[in-house]
Each structure stands twice: as structure tokens, then as C-alpha cells.
C-alpha positions in Angstrom: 0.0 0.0 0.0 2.7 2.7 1.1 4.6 1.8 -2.5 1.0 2.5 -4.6 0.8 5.7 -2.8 4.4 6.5 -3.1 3.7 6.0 -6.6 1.1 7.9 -6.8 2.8 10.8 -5.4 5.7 10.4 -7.8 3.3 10.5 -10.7 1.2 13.6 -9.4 4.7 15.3 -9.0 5.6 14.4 -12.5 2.2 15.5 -13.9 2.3 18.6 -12.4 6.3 19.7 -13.6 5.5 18.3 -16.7 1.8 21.0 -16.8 4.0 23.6 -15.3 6.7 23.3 -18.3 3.7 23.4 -21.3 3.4 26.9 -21.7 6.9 29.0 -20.6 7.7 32.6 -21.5 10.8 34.5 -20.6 11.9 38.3 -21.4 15.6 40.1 -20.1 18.6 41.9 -20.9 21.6 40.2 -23.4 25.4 40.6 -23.9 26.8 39.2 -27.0 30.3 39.3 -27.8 31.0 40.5 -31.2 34.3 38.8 -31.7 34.5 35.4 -34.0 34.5 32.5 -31.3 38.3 31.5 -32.7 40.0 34.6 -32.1 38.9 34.9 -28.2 41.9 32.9 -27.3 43.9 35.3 -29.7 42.6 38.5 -27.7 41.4 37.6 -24.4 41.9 41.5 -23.3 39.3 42.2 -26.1 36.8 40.7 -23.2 37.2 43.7 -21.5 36.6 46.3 -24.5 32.9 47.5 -23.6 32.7 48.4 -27.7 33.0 44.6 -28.8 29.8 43.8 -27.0 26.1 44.0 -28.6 23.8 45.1 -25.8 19.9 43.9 -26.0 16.7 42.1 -25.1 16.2 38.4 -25.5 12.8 37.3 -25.6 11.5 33.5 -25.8 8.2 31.4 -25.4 8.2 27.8 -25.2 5.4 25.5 -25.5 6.0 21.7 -25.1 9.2 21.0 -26.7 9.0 23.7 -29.4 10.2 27.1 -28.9 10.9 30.6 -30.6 13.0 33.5 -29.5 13.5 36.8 -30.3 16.4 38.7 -30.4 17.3 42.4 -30.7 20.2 43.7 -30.9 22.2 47.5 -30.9 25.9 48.3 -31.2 26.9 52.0 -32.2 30.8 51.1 -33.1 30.5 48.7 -36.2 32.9 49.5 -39.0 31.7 47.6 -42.4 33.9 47.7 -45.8 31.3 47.0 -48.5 31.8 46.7 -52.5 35.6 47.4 -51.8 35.4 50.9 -49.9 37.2 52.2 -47.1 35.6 50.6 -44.0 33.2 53.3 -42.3 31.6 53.3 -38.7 27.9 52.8 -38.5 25.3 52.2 -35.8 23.8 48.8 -36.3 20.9 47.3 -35.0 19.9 43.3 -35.9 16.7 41.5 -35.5 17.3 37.4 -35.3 13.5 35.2 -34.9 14.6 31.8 -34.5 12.8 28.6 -34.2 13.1 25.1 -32.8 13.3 23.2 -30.0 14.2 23.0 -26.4 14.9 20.5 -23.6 14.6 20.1 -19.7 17.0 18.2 -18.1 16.1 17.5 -14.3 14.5 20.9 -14.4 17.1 22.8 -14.1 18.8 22.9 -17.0 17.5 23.6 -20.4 19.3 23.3 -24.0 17.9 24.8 -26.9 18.5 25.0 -30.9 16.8 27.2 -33.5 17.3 29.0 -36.7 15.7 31.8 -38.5 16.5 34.6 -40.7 18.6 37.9 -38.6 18.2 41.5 -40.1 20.8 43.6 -39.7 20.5 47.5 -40.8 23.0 49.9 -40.2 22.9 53.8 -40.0 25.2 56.3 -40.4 24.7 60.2 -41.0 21.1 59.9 -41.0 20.6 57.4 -43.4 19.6 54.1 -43.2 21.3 50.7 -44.7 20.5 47.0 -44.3 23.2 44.5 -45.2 22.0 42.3 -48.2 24.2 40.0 -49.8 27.2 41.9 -48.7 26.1 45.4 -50.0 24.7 48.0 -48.1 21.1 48.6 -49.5 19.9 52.3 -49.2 16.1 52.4 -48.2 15.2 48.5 -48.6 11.2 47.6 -48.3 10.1 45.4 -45.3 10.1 42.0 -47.2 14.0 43.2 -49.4 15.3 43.2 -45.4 13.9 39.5 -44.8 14.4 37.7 -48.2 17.9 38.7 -48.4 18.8 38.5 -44.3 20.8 35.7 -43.4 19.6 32.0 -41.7 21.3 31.8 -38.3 21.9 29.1 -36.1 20.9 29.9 -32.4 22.4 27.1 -29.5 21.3 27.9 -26.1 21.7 26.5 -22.6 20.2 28.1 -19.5 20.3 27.3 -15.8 16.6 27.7 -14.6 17.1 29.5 -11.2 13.3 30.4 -11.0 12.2 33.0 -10.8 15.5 34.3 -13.4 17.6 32.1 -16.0 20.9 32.7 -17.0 21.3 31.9 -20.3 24.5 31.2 -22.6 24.0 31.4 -26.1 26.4 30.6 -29.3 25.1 32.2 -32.6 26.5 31.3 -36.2 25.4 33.0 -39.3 24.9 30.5 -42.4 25.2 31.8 -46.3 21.7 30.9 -47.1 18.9 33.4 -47.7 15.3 33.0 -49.1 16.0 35.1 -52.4 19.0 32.6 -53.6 17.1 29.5 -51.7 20.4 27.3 -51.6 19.2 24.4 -49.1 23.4 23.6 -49.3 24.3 26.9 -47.4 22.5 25.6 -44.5 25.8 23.2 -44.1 29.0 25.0 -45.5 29.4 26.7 -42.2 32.1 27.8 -40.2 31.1 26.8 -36.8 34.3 28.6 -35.0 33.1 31.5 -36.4 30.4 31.9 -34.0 29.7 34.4 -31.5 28.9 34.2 -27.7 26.3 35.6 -25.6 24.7 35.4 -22.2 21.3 36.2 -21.2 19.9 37.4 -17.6 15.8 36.0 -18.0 12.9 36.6 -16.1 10.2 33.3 -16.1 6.9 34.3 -16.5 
């Protein structure tokens, strides 16, 4: 008898986690480092350079075992070189929506993967640029900044301290978009060439 209703306890504790985890949405502040992964070890003082970090807001809802995030992004010290000119300083600012999936491990530890397209526009004497294809476009439309933004890879792993998370994130940018539609730059990707980032959550 005590075993049944040990059992039954166990399962009732189960059921209840497992309703608690269906529907999960967390919002907070992000710090991405905005140095290729493979050169850290290179320039370990560059950790402490306050201009090689993208400051932000990291969003993300779960439901089941599915989940999207959102990510926005602002640095005002990126330099870009494009069609051959003299590299410039602009103000950027990047959208990445990613979706996929995420796991619980003995509720306290949660890995995530996703992938979506990131928008990054970049602004400089009052004028306004997105980076397509590796040319600055003057005055895109809406769907010209999706259809030519690039897929990116998303790998997450937080430690669920309820009621916050601290997240760590790695993010690599692939070579496919949706206007060229090349299913192969999905997989030619340099995966030391990704950038880090860590995330202070709120759970809601």
C-alpha cells in the first residue's frame, strides 16, 4: 500500500512539472560578444573592450518541446567595408527570430536550438542601410530586409534559477537566404566563427 501511494505521489509530481513546463515565456537583458569565437583565445583582453559587446533584449516562449525567441540587438561602433570601400563606422541594430526546439533536463537545465532569418541595418549620417548579400542597401522595403537577411543558427543552454535564467548562447550565421534559396548553405558553415552571448531572464 505505502509503494501504490508513493507512486502515486511520484506521478502527481511528474504531472504537475510536466503542466508547469507546457506553456513557458521569458523576457531580459543580453550581452553578445562580437568577436568570432576562434579569435577569443587570440585577444582575451578584447573581453574587457565595452565596444565589442552587442547590448539587448532576448525574448523566448516555449510551449511543449518547441520554442521561438527573439532577439534584438544594438551596437553603435560597427565598422563595415562593403563593394571594396574604405571601411566606415555605423550604428547597427539586428533582428534574429529563430525557431526550434528545447529541452529540460532535471529541471534545471535547459538546451535549446533554433534557426531563422537575422536583419541587420545599419545607420550612419542619418541614413539608413540593411546589409544584403554583402552590399549596403539604401532604403530596402520590409520583405527586401527579410528575403535577403541571413539564416542563423541559435544554440542555447540556460540554468533555470526560478524566478530568473541565466542563459549562454552561441550564434552562427549561415550563407543561405530565401531570395538565392540554396538548401546547401545551410551546411557549408564555419562553426568557430560563431559568436557568444549570455542572457539574464525573467520566467513568467
Amino acid at each position: 500500500m505505502k509503494r501504490l501511494i508513493s507512486l502515486l505521489v511520484a506521478l502527481m509530481c511528474v504531472s504537475v512539472s510536466a503542466f508547469a513546463e507546457i506553456l513557458d515565456f521569458q523576457i531580459g537583458g543580453t550581452a553578445l560578444y562580437n568577436v568570432d569565437a576562434e579569435s577569443i583565445q587570440e585577444d582575451s583582453d578584447g573581453l574587457l573592450d565595452i565596444g565589442n559587446y552587442n547590448f539587448g533584449l532576448d525574448a523566448r516562449l516555449k510551449a511543449l518541446v518547441f520554442e521561438g525567441t527573439a532577439l534584438f540587438l544594438y551596437n553603435g561602433k560597427t565598422t563595415a567595408a562593403i563593394d571594396g570601400h574604405e571601411s566606415e563606422r555605423y550604428h547597427e541594430t539586428s533582428f534574429l527570430m529563430t525557431g526550434g526546439v528545447a529541452f529540460d533536463m532535471v529541471d534545471t537545465v535547459r538546451l535549446g536550438f533554433g534557426i531563422g532569418p537575422r536583419v541587420r541595418v545599419l545607420s550612419r549620417g542619418g541614413d539608413n542601410y540593411v546589409l544584403a548579400d554583402d552590399k549596403l542597401v539604401s532604403s530596402p522595403s520590409f520583405g527586401d530586409m527579410w528575403i535577403h537577411a541571413p539564416f542563423t543558427y541559435r544554440f542555447t543552454c540556460d540554468l533555470l534559477l526560478k524566478p530568473v535564467a541565466v542563459g549562454l548562447s552561441y550564434m552562427i550565421d549561415t550563407d543561405y537566404t530565401i531570395d538565392e534559396n540554396d538548401v546547401a548553405d545551410l551546411f557549408g558553415v564555419k562553426w568557430r566563427s560563431g559568436k557568444f552571448g549570455l542572457s539574464l531572464l525573467l520566467n513568467w
